[in-house]
BALOBA-1460 file (C-alpha; in Angstrom, 3 decimals):
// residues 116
<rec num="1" residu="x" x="-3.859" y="-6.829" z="2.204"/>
<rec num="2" residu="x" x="-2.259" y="-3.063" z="2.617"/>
<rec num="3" residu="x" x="-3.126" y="-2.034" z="6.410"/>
<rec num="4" residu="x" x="-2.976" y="1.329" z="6.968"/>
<rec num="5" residu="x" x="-1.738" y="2.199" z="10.739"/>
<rec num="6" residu="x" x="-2.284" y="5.919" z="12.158"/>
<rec num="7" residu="x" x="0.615" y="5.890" z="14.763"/>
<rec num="8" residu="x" x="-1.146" y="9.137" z="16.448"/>
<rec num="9" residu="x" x="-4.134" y="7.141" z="17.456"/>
<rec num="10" residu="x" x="-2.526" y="3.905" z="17.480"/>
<rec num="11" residu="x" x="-5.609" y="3.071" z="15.031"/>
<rec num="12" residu="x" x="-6.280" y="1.138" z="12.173"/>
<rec num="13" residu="x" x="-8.281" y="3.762" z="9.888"/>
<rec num="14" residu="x" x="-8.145" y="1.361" z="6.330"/>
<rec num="15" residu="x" x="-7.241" y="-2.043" z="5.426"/>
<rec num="16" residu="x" x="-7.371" y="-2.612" z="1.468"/>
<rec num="17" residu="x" x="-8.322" y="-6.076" z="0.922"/>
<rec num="18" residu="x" x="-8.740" y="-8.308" z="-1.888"/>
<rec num="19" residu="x" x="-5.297" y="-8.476" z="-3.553"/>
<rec num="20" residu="x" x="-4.727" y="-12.127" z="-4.730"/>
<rec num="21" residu="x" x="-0.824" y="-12.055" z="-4.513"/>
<rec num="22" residu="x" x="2.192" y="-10.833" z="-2.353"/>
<rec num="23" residu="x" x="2.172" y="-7.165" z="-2.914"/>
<rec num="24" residu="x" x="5.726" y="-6.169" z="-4.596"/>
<rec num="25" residu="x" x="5.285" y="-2.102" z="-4.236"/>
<rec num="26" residu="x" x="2.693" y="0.527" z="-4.022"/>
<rec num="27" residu="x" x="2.484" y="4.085" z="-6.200"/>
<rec num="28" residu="x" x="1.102" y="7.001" z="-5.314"/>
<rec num="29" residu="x" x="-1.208" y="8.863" z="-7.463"/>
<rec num="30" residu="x" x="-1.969" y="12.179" z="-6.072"/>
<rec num="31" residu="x" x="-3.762" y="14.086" z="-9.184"/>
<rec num="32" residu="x" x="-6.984" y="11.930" z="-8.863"/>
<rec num="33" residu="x" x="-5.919" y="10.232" z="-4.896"/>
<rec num="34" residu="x" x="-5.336" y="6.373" z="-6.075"/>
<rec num="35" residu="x" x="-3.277" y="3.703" z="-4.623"/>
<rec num="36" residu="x" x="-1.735" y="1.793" z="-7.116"/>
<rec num="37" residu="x" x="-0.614" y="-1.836" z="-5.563"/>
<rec num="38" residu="x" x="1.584" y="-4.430" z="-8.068"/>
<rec num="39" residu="x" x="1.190" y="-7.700" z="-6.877"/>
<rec num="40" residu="x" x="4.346" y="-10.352" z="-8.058"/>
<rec num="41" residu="x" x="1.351" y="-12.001" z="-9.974"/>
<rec num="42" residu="x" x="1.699" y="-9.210" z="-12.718"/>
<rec num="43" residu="x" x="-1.215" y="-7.396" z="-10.956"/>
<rec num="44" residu="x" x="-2.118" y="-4.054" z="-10.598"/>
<rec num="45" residu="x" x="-5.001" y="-3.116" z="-8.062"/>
<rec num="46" residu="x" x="-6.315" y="0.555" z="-8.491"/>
<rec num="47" residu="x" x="-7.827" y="1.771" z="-5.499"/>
<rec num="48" residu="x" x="-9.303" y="5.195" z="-4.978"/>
<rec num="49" residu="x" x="-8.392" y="6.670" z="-2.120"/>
<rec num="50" residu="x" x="-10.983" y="9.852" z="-1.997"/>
<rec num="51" residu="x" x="-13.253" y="8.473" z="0.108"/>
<rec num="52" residu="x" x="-10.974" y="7.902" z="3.002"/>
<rec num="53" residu="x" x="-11.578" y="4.112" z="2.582"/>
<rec num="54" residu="x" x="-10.695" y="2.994" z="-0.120"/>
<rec num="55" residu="x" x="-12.379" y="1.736" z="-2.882"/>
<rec num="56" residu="x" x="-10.802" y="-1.243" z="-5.554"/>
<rec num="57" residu="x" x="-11.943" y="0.290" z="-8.705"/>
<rec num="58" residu="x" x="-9.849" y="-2.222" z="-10.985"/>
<rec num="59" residu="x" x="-7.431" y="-4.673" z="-11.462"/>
<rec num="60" residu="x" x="-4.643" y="-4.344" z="-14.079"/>
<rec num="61" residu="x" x="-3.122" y="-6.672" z="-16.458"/>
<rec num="62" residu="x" x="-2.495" y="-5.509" z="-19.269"/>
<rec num="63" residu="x" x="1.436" y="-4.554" z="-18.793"/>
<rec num="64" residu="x" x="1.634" y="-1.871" z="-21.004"/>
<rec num="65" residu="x" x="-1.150" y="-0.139" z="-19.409"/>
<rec num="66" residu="x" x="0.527" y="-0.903" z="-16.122"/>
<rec num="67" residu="x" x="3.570" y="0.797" z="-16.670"/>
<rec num="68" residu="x" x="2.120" y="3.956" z="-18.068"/>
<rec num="69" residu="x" x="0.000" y="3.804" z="-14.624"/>
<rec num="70" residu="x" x="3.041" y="3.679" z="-12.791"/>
<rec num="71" residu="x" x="4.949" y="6.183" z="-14.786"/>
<rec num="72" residu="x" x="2.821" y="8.635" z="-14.259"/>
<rec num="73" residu="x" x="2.077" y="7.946" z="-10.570"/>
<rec num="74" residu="x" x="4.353" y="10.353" z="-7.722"/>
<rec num="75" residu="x" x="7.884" y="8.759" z="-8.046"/>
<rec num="76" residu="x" x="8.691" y="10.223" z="-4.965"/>
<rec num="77" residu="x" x="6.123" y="8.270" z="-3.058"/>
<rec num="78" residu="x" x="7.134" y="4.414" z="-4.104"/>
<rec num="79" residu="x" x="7.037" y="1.703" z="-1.969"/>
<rec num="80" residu="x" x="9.106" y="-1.167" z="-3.139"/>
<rec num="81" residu="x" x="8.794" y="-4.286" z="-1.097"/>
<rec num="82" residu="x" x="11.925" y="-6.715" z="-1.289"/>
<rec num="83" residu="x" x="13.309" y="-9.232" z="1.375"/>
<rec num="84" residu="x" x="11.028" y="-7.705" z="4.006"/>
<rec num="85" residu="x" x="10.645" y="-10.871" z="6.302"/>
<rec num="86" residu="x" x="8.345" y="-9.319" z="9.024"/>
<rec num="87" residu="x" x="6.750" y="-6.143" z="9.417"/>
<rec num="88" residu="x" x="7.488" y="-3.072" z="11.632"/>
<rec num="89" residu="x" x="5.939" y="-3.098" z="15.225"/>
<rec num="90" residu="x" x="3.392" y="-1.112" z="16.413"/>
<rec num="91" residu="x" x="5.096" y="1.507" z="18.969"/>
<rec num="92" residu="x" x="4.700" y="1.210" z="22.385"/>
<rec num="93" residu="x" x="2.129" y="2.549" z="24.568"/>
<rec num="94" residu="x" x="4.167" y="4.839" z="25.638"/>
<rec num="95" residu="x" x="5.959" y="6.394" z="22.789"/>
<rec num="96" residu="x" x="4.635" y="9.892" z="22.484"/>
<rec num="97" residu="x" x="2.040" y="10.340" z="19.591"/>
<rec num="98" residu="x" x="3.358" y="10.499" z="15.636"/>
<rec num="99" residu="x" x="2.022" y="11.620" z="12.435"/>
<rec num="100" residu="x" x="3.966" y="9.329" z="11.017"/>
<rec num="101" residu="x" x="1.793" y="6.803" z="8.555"/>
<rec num="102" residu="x" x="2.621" y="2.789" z="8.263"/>
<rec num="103" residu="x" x="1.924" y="0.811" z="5.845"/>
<rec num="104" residu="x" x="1.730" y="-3.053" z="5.916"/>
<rec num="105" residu="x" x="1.495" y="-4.824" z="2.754"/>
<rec num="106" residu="x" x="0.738" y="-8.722" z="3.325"/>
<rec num="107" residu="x" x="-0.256" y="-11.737" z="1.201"/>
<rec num="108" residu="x" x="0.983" y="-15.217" z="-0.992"/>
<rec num="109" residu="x" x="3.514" y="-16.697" z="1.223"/>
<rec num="110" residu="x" x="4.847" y="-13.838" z="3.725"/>
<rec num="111" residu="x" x="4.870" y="-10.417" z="5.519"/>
<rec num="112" residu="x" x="6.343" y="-7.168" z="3.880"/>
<rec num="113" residu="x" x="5.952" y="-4.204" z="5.381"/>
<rec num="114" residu="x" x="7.159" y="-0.176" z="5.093"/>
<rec num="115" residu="x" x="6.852" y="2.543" z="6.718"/>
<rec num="116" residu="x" x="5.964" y="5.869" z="5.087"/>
């Protein structure tokens, strides 16, 4: 699951669920607003983001269509998830209010997460 924290509200506005293996990085697509999550199973979930939700359009296997997904996503906003053992905390109560986005990426056999 990718869990989506807004550390403003100290909400939880989206949780993307449904991914079947430990989630190993996440693209961003920004021309047409997807998510792009590879899983260590040689996965690639599609989700589009548009809706403020998030919606899985598609999963990916193929790994020459995967990679010309990824090329083409924003290489400035990749996530790559390696040795994380547990996730960051939520801030404290009374930390003053961030626009600062988390993102949590869990499944298989452990925690990753990254903050954005």
């Amino acid at each position: 699951s990718i869990v989506f924290y807004c550390l403003t509200y100290l909400s939880v506005p989206i949780v993307l669920v449904g991914h079947t293996s430990s989630v190993v990085g996440l693209y961003w697509w920004p021309q047409m607003d997807y998510l792009l999550v590879k899983c260590d199973n040689s996965s690639l979930a599609v989700w589009n983001m548009i809706s403020g939700s998030g919606v899985l359009e598609r999963t990916v296997r193929d790994s020459e269509v995967m990679e010309e997904l990824i090329c083409n996503s924003d290489a400035k906003n990749v996530l790559l998830f390696k040795h994380l053992a547990t996730p960051h905390p939520p801030p404290p109560p009374h930390t003053a209010p961030s626009t600062t986005t988390t993102a949590l990426a869990t499944g298989g056999g452990g925690r990753r997460g990254a903050s954005m």
